[in-house]
C-alpha positions as CSV (number, residue, x, y, z in Angstrom):
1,X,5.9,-9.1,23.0
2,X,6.8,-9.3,19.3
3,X,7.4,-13.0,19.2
4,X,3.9,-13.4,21.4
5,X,2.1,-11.4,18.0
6,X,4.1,-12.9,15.7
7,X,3.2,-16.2,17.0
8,X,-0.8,-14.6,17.4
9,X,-0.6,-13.5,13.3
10,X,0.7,-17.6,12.6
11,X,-2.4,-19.3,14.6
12,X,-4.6,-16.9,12.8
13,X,-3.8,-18.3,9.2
14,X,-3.4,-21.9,10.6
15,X,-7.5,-21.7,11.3
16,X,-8.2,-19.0,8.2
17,X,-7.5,-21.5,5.2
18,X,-6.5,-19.5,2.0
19,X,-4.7,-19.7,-1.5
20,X,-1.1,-18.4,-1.0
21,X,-0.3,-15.5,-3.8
22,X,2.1,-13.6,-4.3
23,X,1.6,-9.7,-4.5
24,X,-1.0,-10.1,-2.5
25,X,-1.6,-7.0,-0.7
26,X,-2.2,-5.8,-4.2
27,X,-4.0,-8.7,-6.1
28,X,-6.0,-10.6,-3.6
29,X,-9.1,-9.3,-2.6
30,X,-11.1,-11.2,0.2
31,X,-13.5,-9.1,2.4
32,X,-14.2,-11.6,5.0
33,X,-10.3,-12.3,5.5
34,X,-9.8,-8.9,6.7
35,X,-12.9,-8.9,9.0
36,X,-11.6,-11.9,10.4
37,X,-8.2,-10.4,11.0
38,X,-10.0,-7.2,12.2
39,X,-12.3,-9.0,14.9
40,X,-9.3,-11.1,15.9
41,X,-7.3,-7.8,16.8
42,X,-5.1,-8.2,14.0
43,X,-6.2,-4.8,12.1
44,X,-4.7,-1.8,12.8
45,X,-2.7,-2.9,15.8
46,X,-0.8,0.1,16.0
47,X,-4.2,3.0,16.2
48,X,-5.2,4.4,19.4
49,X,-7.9,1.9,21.4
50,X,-10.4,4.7,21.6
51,X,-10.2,4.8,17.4
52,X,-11.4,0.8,17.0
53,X,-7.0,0.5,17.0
54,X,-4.7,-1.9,18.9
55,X,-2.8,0.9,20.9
56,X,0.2,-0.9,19.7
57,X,3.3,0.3,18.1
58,X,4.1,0.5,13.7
59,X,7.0,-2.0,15.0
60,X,4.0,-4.2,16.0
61,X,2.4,-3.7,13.0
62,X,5.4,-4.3,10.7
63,X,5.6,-7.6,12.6
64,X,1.9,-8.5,11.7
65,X,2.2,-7.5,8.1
66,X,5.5,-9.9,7.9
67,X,3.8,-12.9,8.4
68,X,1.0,-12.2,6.7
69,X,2.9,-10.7,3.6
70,X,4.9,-14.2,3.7
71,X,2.1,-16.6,3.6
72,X,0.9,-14.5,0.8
73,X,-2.4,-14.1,2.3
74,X,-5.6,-11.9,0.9
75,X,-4.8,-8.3,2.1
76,X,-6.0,-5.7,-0.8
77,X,-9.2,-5.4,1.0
78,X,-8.3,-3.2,3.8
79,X,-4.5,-2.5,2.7
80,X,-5.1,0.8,1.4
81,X,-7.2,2.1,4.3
82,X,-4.9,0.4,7.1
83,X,-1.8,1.0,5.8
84,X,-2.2,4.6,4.7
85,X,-5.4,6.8,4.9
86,X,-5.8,5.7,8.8
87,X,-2.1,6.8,9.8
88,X,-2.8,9.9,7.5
89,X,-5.8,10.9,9.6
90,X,-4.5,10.4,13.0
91,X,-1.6,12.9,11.7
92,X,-3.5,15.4,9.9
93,X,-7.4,14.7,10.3
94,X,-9.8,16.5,13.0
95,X,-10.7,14.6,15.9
96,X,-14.1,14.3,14.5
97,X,-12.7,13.1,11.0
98,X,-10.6,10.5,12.6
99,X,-13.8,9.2,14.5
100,X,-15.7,9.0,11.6
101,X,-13.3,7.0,9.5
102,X,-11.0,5.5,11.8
103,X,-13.5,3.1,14.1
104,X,-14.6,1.4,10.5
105,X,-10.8,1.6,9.0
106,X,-10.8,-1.1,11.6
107,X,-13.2,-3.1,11.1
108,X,-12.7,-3.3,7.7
109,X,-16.2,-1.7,6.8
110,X,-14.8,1.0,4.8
111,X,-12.3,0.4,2.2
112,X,-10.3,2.6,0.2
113,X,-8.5,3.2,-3.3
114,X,-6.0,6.3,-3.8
115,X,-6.7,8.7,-6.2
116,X,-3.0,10.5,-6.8
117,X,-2.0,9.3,-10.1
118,X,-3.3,10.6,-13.6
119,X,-2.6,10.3,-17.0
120,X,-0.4,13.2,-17.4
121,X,0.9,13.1,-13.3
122,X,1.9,9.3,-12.4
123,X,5.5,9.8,-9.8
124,X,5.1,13.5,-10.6
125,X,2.0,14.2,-8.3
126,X,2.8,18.2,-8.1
127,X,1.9,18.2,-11.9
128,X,-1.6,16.7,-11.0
129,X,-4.5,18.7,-12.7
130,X,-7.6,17.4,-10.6
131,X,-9.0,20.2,-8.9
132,X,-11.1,20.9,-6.1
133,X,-13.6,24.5,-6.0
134,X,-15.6,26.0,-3.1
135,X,-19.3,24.9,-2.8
136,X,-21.0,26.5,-0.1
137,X,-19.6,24.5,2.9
138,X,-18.2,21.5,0.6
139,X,-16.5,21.3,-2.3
140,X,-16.7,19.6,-5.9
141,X,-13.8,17.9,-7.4
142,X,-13.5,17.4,-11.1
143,X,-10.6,15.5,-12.8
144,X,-9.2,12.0,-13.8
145,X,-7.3,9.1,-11.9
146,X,-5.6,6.6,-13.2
147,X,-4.1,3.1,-11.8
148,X,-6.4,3.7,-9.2
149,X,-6.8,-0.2,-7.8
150,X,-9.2,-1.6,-6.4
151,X,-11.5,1.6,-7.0
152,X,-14.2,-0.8,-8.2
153,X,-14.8,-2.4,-4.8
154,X,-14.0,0.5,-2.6
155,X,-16.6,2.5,-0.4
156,X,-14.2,5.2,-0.5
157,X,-11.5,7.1,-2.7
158,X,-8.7,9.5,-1.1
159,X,-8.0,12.5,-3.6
160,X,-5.5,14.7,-3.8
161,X,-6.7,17.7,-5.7
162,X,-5.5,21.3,-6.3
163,X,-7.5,23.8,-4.5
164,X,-5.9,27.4,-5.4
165,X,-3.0,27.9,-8.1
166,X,0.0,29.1,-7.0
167,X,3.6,30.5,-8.3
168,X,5.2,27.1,-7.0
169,X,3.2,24.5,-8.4
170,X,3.5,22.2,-4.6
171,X,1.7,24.7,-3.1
172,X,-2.3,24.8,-3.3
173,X,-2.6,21.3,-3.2
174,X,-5.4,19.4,-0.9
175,X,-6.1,16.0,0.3
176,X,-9.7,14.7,0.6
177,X,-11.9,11.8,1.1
178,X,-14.3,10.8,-1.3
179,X,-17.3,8.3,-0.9
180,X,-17.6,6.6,-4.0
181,X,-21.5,6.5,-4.4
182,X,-21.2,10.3,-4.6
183,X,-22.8,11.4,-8.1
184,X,-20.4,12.4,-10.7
185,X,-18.2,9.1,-10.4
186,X,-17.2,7.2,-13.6
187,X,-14.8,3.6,-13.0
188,X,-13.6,2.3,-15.9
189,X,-11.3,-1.2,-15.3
190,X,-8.0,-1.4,-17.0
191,X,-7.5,-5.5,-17.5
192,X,-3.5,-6.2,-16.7
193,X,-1.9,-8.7,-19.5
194,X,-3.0,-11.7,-17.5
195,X,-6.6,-10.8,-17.8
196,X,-7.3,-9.4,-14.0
197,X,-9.1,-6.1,-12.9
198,X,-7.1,-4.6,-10.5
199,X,-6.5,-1.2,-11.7
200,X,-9.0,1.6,-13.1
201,X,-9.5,4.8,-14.1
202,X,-11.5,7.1,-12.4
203,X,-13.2,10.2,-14.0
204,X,-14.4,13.0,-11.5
205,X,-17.2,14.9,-12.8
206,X,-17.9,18.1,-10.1
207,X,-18.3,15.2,-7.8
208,X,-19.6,16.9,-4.3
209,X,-17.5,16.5,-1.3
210,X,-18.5,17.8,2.4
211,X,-16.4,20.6,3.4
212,X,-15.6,18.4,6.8
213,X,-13.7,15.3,4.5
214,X,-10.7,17.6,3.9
215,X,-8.0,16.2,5.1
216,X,-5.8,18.6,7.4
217,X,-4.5,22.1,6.0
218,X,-6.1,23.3,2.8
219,X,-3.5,23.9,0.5
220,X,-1.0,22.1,2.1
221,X,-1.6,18.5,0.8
222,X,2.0,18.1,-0.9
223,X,3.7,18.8,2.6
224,X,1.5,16.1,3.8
225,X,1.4,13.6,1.6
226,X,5.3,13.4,1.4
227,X,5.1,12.1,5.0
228,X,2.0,9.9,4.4
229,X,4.1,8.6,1.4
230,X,6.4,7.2,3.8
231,X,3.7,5.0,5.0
232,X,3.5,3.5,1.3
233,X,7.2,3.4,0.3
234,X,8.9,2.0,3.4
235,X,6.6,-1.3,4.7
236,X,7.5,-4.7,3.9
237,X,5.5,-5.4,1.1
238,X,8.0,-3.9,-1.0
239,X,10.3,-6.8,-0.7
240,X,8.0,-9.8,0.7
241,X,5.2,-9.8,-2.0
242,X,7.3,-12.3,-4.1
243,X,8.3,-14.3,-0.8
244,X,5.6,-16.8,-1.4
245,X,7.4,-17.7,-4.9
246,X,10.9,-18.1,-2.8
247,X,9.0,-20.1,0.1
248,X,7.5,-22.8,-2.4
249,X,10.6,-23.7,-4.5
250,X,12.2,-24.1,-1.4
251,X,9.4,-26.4,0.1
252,X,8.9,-28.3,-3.0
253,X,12.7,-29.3,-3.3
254,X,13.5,-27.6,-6.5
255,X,16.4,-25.5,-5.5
256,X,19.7,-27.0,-7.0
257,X,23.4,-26.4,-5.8
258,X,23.4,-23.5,-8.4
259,X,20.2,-22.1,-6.8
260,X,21.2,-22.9,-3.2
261,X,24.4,-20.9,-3.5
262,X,22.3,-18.1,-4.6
263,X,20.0,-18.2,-2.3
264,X,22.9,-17.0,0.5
265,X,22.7,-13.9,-1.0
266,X,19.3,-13.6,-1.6
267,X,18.9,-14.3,2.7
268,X,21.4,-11.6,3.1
269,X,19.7,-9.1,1.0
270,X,16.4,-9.7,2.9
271,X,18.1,-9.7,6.6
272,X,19.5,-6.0,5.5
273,X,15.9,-5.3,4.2
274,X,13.8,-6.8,7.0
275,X,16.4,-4.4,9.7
276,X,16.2,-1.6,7.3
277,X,11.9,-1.3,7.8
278,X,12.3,-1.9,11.1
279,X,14.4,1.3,11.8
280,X,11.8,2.7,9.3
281,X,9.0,1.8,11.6
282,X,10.8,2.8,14.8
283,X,11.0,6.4,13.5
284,X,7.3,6.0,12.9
285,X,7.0,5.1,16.4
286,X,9.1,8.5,17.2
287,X,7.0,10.8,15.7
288,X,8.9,11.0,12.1
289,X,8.6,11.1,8.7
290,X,11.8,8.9,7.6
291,X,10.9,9.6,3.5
292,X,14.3,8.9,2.4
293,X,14.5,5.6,4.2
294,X,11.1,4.9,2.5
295,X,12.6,5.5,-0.7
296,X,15.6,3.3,-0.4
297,X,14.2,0.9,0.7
298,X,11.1,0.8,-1.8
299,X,14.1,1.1,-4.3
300,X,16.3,-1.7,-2.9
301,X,12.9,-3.6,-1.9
302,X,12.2,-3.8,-5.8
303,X,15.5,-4.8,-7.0
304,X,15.3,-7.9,-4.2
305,X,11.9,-8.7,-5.8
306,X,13.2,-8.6,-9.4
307,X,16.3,-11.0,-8.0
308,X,13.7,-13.4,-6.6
309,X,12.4,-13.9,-10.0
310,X,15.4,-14.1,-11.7
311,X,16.5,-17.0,-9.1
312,X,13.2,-19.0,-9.8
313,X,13.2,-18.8,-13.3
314,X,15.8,-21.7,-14.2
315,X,14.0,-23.7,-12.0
316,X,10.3,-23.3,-13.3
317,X,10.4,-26.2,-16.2
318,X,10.3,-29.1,-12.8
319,X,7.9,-26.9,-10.9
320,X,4.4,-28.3,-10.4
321,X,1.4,-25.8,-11.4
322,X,1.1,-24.9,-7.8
323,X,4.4,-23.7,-8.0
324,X,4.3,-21.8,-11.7
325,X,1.3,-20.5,-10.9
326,X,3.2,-18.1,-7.9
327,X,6.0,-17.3,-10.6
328,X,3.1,-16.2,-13.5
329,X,2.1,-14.1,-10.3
330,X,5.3,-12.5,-9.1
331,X,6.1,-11.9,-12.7
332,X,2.9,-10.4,-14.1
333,X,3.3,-8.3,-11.3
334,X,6.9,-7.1,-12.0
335,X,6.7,-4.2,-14.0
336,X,4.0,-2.8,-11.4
337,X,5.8,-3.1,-8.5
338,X,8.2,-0.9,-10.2
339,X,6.4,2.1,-10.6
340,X,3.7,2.6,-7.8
341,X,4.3,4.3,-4.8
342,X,7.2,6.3,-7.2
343,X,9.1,5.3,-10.1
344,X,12.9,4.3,-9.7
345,X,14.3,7.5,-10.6
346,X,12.4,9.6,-8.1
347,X,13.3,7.1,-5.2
348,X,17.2,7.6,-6.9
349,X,16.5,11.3,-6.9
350,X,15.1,11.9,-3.7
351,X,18.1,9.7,-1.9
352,X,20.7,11.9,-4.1
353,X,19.2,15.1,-2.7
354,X,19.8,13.9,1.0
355,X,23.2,13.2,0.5
């Protein structure tokens, strides 16, 4: 069945013409893709049917996001929403939440940005001061986001926000959805080194929130999101967004004996990698929350990446522009792909504490 959806994904992108990039579930931003994959079944494959989903499996999706991570095709459109918010309310959101959101989630209608990081709270989300106070039946959420990509385009921004102040600071915490028309909303675009606009800040200015787009428990967001951060740590494209860089200097003959012999290892690496998500994504299927998995392999995931770069470099001075355009790409993207989703040291840390 895998090789039958697999095969499905590849005949999709034969008839969907595209520029390959790499990081692209991060940097390339094409609407119409993802409502072509969404009307072709290829959007959240693993939902339930009755939620606009595939009734699959997150092994079935992991296969899906594969190919499309390795052709380097246009996926920040609906990443956000189907990697992370949609799994997140089918675990923790009302039926009537998950009916609201979900159906459009998979059509790509609604698209989301997270709101966790801020300037003083980037890996350390329990020091976040965004906060969140009664309303009548909603609430209004005041505070500042930062890195907050692709807030500029999105119809919606997930917030975590503290609700109540207690002794242990992990406790009053609160996830919530945000529509980003809502009054009180300021995006300001923070231009990478290259000159794109992926990232922002967000200021939250007693923006108004209805009481219903809470997000499970009040006050117990951090014990949620840790699981929900599983669904952001421990996919594929934290090894595969520089696979379109690999792929090309292989198809355009530029790999030398040097380079060859390197790229054994390389292969090796990602085999390990590619069987480590799966397992991931089978405890997924079981009803887990396999966060130390997601950390290793968001850890080992970046250190392949960083390899990938290093093996191409040498080789750049014969690539054509084609070519050096997918290695400006990979390593622009670098010191990012570092940090979100969790910094090094809290992956090390978190993987320490288990062992």
């Amino acid at each position: 069945m895998t090789e039958d959806l697999r095969r499905r994904v590849r005949d999709f992108l034969a008839a969907h013409p595209f520029t390959p990039r790499c990081d692209s579930w991060a940097g390339s931003y094409d609407l119409s893709f993802s409502r072509a994959l969404a009307a072709a079944g290829l959007l959240a494959v693993s939902w339930p049917k009755h939620l606009g989903g595939g009734g699959g499996t997150a092994v079935d999706r992991l296969v899906v996001t594969e190919e499309l991570l390795r052709a380097g095709a246009p996926l920040a459109a609906h990443w956000v929403g189907e990697r992370q918010i949609g799994p997140t309310l089918l675990r923790h959101g009302t039926p009537a939440l998950q009916e609201e959101f979900c159906p459009p989630l998979a059509r790509a209608e609604y698209t989301f940005a997270l709101g966790m990081s801020e300037p003083d709270a980037g890996s350390d989300l329990a020091s976040l001061r965004t906060s969140a106070v009664r309303d009548g039946d909603g609430w209004r959420i005041t505070g500042r986001k930062i890195w907050t990509s692709g807030a500029h385009r999105a119809s919606h921004l997930y917030v975590l926000a503290r609700t109540s102040r207690e002794a242990d600071r992990h406790d009053g915490l609160t996830e919530f959805v945000v529509a980003m028309d809502s009054p009180g909303i300021t995006v300001t675009p923070i231009v990478d080194l290259r000159g794109e606009h992926h990232f922002n800040e967000v200021v939250l200015d007693e923006v108004p929130v209805p009481g219903r787009w809470a997000i499970g428990q009040v006050g117990e967001g951090w014990r949620q999101v840790v699981g929900q951060l599983a669904f952001e740590r421990g996919g594929p494209e934290r090894f595969l967004s520089t696979y379109p860089l690999l792929s090309a200097v292989l198809d355009a003959g530029l790999a030398d004996g040097t380079a060859r012999r390197e790229l054994r290892a390389l292969a090796a690496r990602l085999q390990i990698l590619r069987a480590w998500v799966r397992e991931t994504a089978q405890v997924l299927d079981d009803g887990g929350s396999p966060v130390v998995p997601a950390a290793t392999s968001k850890y080992l995931g970046h250190q392949f990446e960083q390899s990938v770069i290093e093996w191409a470099r040498p080789l750049m001075p014969r690539a054509a522009p084609a070519v050096r355009a997918l290695y400006d790409q990979a390593l622009a993207a670098s010191p990012a792909s570092g940090i979100r989703g969790g910094a090094a040291q809290v992956m090390l840390s978190m993987i320490a504490r288990d062992n």
